[in-house]
C-alpha positions as CSV (number, residue, x, y, z in Angstrom):
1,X,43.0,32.8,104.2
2,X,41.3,33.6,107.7
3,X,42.8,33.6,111.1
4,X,40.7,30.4,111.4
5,X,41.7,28.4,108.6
6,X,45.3,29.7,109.7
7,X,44.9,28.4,113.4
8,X,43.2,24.8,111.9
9,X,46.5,24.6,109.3
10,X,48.5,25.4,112.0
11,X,47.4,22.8,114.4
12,X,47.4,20.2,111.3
13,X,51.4,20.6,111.4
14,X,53.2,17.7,113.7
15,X,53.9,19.1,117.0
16,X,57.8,19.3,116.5
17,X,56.9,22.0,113.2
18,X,54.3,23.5,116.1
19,X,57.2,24.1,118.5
20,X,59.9,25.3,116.1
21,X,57.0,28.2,114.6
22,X,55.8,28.6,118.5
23,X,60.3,29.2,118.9
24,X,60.4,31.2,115.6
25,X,57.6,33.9,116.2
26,X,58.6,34.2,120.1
27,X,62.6,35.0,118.7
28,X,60.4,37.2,116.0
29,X,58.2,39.2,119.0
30,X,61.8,39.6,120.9
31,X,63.6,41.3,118.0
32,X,60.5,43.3,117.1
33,X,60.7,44.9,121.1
34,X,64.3,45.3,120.9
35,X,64.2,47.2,117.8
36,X,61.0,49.2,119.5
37,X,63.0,50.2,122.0
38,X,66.0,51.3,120.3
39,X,63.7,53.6,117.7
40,X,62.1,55.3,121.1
41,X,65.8,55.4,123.0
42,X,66.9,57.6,120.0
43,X,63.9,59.6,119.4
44,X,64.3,60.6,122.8
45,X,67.7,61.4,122.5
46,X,66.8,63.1,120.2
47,X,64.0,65.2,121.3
48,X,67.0,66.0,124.1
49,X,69.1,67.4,122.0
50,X,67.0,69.1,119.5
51,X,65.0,71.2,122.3
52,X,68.5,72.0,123.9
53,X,67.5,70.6,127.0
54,X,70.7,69.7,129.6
55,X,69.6,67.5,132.7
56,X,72.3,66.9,136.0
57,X,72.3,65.2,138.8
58,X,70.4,67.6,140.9
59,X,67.7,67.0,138.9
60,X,67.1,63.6,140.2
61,X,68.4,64.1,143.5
62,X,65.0,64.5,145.7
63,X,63.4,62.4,143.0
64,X,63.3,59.4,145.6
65,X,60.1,58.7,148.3
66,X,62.3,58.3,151.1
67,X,58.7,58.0,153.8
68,X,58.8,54.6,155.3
69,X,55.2,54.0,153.9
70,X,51.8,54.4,154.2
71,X,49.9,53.3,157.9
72,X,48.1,50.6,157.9
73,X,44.8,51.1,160.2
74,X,44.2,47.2,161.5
């Protein structure tokens, strides 16, 4: 079947089947990102710990812009 004849059987369906598979793949996309960033959060955790390395405080602490901003030539 191609995307086409997907979209055409897809737009056959009465619209309240058309909202609850709109409802269904958005809860799908949501759950997909949420387990994306869960797999990343623990590879970077892991990555920490594996290469040993230890982070404080002081490592963030002039981490901030603290200019007022950029001048504005009118």
């Amino acid at each position: 079947m191609t995307l086409q004849e997907i979209i055409n059987s897809i737009e056959s369906l009465p619209q309240a089947e058309q909202d609850y598979l709109l409802d269904y793949l958005s809860k799908k996309k949501e759950e997909c990102r949420g387990d994306n960033f869960w797999q990343g959060l623990q590879k970077f955790r892991s990555v920490i710990e594996n290469e040993g390395i230890i982070f404080t405080d002081d490592d963030f602490a002039d981490l901030r812009d603290r200019s007022v901003g950029r001048e504005i030539n009118l």
